[in-house]
C-alpha positions in Angstrom: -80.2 -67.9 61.3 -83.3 -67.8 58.6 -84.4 -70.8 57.1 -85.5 -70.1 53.5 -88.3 -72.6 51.8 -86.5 -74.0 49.0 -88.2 -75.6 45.8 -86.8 -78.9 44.3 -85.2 -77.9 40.6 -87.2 -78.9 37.5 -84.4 -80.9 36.6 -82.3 -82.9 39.2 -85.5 -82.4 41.7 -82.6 -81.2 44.3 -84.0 -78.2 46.7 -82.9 -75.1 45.4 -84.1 -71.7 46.5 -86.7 -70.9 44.7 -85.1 -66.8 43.2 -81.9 -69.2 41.8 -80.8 -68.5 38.7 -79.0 -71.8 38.2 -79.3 -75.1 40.4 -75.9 -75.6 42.0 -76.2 -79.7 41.7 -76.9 -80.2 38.1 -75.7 -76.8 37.0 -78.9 -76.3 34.8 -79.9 -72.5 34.1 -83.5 -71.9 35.3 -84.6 -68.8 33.0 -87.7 -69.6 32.2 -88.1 -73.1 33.6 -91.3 -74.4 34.7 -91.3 -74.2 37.9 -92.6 -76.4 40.1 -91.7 -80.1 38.7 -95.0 -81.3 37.4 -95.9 -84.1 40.1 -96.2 -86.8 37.4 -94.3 -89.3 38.7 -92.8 -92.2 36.6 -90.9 -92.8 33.8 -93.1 -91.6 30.5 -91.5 -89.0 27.9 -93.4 -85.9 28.9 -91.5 -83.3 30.0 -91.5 -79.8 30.4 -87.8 -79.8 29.1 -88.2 -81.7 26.5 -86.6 -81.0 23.1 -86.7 -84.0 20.1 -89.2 -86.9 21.7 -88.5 -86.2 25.3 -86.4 -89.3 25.9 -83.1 -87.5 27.6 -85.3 -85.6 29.8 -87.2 -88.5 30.7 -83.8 -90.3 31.8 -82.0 -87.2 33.2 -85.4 -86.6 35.3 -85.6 -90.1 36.7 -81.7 -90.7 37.6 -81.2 -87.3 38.5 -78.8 -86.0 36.0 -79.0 -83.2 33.9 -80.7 -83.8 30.7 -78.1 -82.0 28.7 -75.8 -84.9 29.6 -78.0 -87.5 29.0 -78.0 -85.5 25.6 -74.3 -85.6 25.6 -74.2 -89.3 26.1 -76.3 -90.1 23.7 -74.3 -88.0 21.0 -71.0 -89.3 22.4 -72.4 -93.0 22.0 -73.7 -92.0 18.6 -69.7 -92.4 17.2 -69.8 -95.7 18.5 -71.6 -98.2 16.1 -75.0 -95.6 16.4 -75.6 -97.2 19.3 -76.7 -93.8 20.7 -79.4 -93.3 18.2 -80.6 -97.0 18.4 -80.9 -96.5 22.2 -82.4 -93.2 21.8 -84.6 -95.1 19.3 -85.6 -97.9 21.6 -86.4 -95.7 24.4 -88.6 -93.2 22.9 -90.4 -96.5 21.3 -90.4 -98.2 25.3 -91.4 -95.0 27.5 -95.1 -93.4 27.2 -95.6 -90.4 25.7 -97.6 -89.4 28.9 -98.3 -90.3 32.6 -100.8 -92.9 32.1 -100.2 -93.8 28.4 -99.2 -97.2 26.5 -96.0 -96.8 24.5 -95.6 -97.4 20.9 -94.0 -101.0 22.1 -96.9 -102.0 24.2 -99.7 -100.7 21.2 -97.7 -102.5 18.6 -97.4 -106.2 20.6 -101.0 -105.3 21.3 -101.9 -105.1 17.5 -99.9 -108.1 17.1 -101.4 -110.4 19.4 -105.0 -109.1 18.4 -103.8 -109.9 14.5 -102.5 -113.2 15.4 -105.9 -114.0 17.4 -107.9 -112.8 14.4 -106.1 -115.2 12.0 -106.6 -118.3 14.2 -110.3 -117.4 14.2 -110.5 -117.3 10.7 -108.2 -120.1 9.2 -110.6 -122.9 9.0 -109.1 -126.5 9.2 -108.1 -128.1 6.2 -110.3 -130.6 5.4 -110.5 -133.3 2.5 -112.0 -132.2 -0.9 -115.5 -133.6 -1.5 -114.8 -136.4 -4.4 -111.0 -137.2 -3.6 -110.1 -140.5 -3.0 -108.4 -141.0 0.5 -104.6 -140.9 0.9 -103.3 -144.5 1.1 -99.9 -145.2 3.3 -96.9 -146.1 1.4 -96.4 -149.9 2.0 -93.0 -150.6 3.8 -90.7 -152.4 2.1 -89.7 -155.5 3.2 -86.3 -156.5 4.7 -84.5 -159.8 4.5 -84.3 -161.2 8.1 -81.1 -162.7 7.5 -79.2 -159.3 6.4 -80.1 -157.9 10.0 -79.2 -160.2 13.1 -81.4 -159.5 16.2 -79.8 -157.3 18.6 -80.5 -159.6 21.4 -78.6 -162.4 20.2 -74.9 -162.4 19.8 -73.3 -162.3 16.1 -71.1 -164.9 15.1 -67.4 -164.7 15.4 -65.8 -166.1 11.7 
């Protein structure tokens, strides 16, 4: 029996043979994929099957489905409340553009933080105006002692 070197699909990353027209786990069509799977590990939005902002083939690559139903899912959720397009949203603001790179989300809590640093640097402390007269306290008012009995003591019983 030959054993035939097999090459792991662009997509699903299962071992195909590498003259396949069409991987027979995630049923994707390999005309003119890239072929082999970039070895960039991890879960960042560049892809070599990437069509809008990479998102569904960032998801399909790292749990192994086909991107086109990760696509699907995200149209199918779409009729429900948007909630596909505020996922799809979320994610492509949450994963990297590339291996190595911060996401939008990190740069933008990043400028945040550095914004919210610079303005505690800068505020200076309020202090009292030269020539003002100090604030005086409000004097309390006084209360009668015999309206309020001490709480130690018991009232009396009329």
């Amino acid at each position: 029996m030959e054993t035939t070197e097999r090459v792991p699909c662009p997509y699903c990353c299962e071992l195909i043979l590498p003259d396949a027209v069409k991987c027979k786990e995630c049923g994707s069509s390999l005309k003119g994929a890239k072929t082999p799977r970039p070895e960039t590990p991890g879960w960042h939005r560049d892809q070599p099957d990437r069509k809008v902002l990479g998102v569904a083939a960032c998801v399909g690559r790292n749990l192994h489905v086909s991107p086109t139903l990760v696509r699907l899912g995200f149209v199918v959720a779409t009729f429900f409340g948007a909630a596909g397009i505020i996922v799809y949203l979320a994610l492509a603001a949450i994963l990297p553009g590339e291996a190595g790179q911060r996401s939008l989300f990190d740069r933008f809590v990043d400028a945040i933080g550095a914004a919210a640093q610079s303005f505690r640097t800068t505020a200076a402390p309020k202090t009292a105006t030269a020539g003002a007269a100090p604030a005086t306290p409000m004097p309390e008012a006084p209360v009668p002692t015999d309206a309020v009995p001490p709480c130690d003591q018991p009232q009396n019983q009329a």
